[in-house]
PLY file of the C-alpha trace (Angstrom):
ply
format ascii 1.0
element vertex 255
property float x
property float y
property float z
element edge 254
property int vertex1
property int vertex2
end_header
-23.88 -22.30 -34.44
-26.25 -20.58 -32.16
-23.81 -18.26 -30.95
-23.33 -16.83 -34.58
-27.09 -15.48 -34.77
-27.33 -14.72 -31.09
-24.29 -12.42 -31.79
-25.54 -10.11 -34.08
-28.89 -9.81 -32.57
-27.00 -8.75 -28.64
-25.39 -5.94 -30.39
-28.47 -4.57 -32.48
-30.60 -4.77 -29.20
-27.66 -3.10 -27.23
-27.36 -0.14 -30.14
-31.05 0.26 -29.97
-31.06 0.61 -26.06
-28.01 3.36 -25.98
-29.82 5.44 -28.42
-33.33 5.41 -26.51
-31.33 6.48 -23.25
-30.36 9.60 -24.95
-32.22 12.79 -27.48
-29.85 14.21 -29.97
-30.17 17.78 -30.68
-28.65 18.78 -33.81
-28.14 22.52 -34.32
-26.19 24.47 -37.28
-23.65 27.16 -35.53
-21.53 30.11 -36.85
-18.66 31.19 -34.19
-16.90 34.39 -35.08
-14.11 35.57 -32.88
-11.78 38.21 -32.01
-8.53 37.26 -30.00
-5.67 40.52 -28.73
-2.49 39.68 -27.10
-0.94 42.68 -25.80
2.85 41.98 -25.14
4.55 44.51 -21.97
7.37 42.73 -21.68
9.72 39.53 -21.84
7.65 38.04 -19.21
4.01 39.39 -19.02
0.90 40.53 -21.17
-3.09 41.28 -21.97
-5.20 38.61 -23.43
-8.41 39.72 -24.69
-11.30 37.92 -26.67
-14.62 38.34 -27.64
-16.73 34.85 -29.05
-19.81 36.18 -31.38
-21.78 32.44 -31.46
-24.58 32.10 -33.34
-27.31 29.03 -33.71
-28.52 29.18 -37.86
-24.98 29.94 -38.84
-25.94 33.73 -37.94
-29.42 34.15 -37.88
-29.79 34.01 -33.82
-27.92 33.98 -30.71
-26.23 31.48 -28.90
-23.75 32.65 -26.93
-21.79 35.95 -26.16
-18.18 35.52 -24.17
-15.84 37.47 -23.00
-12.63 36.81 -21.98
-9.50 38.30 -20.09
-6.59 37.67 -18.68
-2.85 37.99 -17.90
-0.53 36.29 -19.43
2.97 34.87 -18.28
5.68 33.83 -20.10
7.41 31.24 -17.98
10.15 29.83 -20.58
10.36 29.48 -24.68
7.59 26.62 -24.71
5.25 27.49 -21.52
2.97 30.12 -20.88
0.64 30.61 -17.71
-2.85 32.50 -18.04
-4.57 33.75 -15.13
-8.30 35.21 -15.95
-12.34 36.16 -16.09
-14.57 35.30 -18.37
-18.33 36.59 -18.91
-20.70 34.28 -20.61
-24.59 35.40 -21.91
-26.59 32.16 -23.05
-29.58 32.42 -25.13
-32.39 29.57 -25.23
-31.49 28.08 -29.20
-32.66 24.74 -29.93
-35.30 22.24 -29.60
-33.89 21.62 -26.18
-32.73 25.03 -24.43
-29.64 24.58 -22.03
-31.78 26.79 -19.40
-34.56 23.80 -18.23
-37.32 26.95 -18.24
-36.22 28.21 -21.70
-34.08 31.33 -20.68
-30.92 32.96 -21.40
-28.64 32.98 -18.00
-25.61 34.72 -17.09
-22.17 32.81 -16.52
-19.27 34.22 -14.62
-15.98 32.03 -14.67
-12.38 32.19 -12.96
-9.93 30.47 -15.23
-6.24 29.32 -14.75
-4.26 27.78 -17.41
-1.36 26.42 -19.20
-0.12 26.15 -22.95
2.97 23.95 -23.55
4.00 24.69 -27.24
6.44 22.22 -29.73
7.66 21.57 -32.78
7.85 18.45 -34.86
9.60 18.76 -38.07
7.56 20.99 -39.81
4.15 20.66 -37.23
3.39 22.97 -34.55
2.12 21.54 -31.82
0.18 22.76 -28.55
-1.59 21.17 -25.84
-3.89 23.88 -23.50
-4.85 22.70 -19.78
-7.30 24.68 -18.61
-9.12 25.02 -14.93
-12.39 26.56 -14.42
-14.39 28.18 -11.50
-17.79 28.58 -12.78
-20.47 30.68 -11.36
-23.98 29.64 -13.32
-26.90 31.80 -13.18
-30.43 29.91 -12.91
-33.96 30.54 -11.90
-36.04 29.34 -9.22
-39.11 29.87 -10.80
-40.27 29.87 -14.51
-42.02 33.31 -13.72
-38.82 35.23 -13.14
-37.06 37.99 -15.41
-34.01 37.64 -13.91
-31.63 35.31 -12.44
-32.35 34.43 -8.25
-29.27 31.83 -7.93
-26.05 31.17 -9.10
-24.72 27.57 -8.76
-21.13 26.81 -8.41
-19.07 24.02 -10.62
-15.83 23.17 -11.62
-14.34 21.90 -15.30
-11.15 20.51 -16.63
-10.12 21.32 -20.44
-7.70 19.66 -22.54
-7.22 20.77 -26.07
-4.92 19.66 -28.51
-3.79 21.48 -31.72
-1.53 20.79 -34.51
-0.60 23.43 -37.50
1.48 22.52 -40.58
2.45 25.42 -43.08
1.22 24.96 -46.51
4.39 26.89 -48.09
7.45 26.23 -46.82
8.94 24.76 -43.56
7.57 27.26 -40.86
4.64 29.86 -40.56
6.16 32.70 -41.45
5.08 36.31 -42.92
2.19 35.73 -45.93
2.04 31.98 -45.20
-0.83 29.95 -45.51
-1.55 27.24 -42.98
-3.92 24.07 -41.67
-4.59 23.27 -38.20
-6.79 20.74 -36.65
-7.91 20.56 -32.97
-9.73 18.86 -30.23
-10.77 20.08 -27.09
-12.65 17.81 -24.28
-14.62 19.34 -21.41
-15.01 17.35 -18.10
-17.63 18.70 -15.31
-16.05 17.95 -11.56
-17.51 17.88 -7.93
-20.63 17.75 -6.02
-22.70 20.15 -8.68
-22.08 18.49 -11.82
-24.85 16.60 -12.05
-25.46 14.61 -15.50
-22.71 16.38 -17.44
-19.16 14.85 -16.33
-18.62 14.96 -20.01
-19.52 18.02 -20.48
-18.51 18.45 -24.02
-16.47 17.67 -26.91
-14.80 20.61 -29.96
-12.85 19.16 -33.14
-12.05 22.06 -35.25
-10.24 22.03 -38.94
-9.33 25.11 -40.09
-7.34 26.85 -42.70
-5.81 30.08 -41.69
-3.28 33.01 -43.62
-0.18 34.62 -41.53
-0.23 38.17 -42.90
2.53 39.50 -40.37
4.10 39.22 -36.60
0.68 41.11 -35.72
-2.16 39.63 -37.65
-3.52 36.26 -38.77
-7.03 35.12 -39.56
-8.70 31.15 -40.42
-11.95 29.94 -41.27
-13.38 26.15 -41.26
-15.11 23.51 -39.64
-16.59 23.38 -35.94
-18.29 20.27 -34.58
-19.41 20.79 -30.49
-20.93 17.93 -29.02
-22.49 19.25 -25.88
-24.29 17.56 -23.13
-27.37 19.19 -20.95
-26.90 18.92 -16.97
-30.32 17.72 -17.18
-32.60 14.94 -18.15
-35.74 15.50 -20.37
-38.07 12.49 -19.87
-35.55 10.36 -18.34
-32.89 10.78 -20.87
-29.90 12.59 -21.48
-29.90 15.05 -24.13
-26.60 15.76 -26.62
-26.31 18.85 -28.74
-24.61 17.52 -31.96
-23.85 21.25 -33.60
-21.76 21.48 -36.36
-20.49 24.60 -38.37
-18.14 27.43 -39.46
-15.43 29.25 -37.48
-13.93 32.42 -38.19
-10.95 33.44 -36.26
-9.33 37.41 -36.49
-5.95 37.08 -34.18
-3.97 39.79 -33.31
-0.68 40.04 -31.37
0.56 43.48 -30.18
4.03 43.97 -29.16
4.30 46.96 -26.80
7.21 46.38 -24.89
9.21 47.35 -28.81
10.36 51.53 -27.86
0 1
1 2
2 3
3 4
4 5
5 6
6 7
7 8
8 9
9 10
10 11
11 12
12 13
13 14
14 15
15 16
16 17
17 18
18 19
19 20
20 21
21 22
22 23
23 24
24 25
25 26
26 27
27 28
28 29
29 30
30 31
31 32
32 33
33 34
34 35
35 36
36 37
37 38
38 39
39 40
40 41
41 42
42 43
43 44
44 45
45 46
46 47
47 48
48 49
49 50
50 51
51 52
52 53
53 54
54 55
55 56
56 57
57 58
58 59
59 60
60 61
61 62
62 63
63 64
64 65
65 66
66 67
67 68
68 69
69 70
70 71
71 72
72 73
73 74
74 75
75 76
76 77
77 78
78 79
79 80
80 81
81 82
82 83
83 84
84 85
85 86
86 87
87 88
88 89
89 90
90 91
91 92
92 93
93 94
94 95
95 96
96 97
97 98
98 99
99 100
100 101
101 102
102 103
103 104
104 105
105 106
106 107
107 108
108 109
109 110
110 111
111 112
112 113
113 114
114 115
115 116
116 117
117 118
118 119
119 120
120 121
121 122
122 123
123 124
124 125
125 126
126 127
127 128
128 129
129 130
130 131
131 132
132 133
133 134
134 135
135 136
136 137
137 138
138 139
139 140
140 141
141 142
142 143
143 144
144 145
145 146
146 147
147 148
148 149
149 150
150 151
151 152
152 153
153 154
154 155
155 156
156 157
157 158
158 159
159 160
160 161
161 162
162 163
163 164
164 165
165 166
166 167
167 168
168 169
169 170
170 171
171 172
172 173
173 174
174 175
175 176
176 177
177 178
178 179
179 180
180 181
181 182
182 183
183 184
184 185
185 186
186 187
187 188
188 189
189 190
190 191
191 192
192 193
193 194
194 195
195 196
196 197
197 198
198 199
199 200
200 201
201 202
202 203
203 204
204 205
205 206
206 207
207 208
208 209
209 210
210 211
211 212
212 213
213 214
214 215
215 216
216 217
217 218
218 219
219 220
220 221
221 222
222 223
223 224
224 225
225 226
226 227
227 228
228 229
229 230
230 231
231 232
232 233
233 234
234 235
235 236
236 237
237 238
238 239
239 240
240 241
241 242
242 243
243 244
244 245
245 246
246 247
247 248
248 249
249 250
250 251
251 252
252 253
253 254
């Protein structure tokens, strides 16, 4: 009989200790992006994007990225990416990624690999992605600039699956819904608090126009944690908003 009350009682006292061991910052986000695939032939292309993220839904910064790359087409289902990416983070927040409040410059090396299927009528994708990441910081809260740049490595996953919402395939003036996850995991000797580094489910409704263009809009949720502790804790980001996504695909390798 005493096991009935002492039950309930261990898992309100373990709830209440998880939550004191962490701060949850929540922050409302607006990510508008611009992806161009430039096809030159059977086997290779350009990837280009540019990521305009905003903390307020629009109001202020919160990041800037850019991102190139090359692309190879290795069969029907696989392609390769090989790339650089430039990253500008702004303080947003109650708790600001940079520990003295500052924006920082990222540079990142990036390899990765999309495996594409179909299932009946759903499209499916799964992304691996490896990361070199250079991370600018300060040794002083004093400084304009960045002094340092520490070195760390991350592993993404993401999964995606797209249904059409008129007829059996996403075709030419089809409407569509996708949904997606992608997890972040931190690796070796510099990554400090954040092995999970952070978590994106997306849910989106997007509009085929033609072979070239293709835009969708919905729902973001990042859940993001700091490298850092503040007062002994752990701090998440819980940040939750819209995405807007313009795609275009060039074909230039068409005389």
């Amino acid at each position: 009989m005493k096991l009935k009350f002492l039950a309930p009682l261990l898992l309100v006292f373990i709830s209440g200790f998880s939550q004191n061991t962490r701060i949850t910052d929540n922050n409302s986000i607006g990510w508008y992006t611009f992806t161009g695939s430039f096809k030159l032939n059977q086997k290779f292309g350009i990837h280009s994007e540019y990521q305009w993220r905003r903390d307020e839904l629009i109001t202020n910064w919160q990041q800037s990225l850019l991102r190139v790359g090359v692309n190879y087409q290795l069969n029907q289902k696989i392609q390769l990416r090989l790339g650089y990416a430039w990253i500008e983070t702004f303080p947003y927040g109650d708790i600001p990624l940079n520990s003295f409040g500052k924006d920082f410059t990222e540079h990142r090396s990036f390899q990765m690999a999309t495996i594409s299927d179909k299932v009946s009528v759903v499209d499916l994708s799964h992304r691996f992605m490896l990361e070199q990441r250079w991370v600018g910081r300060y040794s002083t809260a004093n400084l304009n600039s960045e002094d340092d740049y520490l070195f760390m490595n991350r592993l993404r996953y993401m999964f995606r699956a797209q249904i059409p919402l008129k007829g059996k395939t996403i075709v030419d003036k089809t409407p569509y819904f996708a949904i997606y996850d992608e997890v972040f995991i931190g690796f070796g000797e510099n990554v400090n608090e954040n092995v999970f580094d952070q978590n994106r489910l997306g849910l989106v409704f997007g509009y085929r126009f033609n072979k070239t263009f293709r835009i969708e809009a919905g729902y973001l949720n990042q859940i993001l944690q700091l490298g850092r502790e503040e007062s002994g804790r752990n701090v998440f980001q819980n940040n939750n908003g819209i995405i807007v996504n313009t795609v275009f695909n060039f074909d230039l390798s068409k005389k």
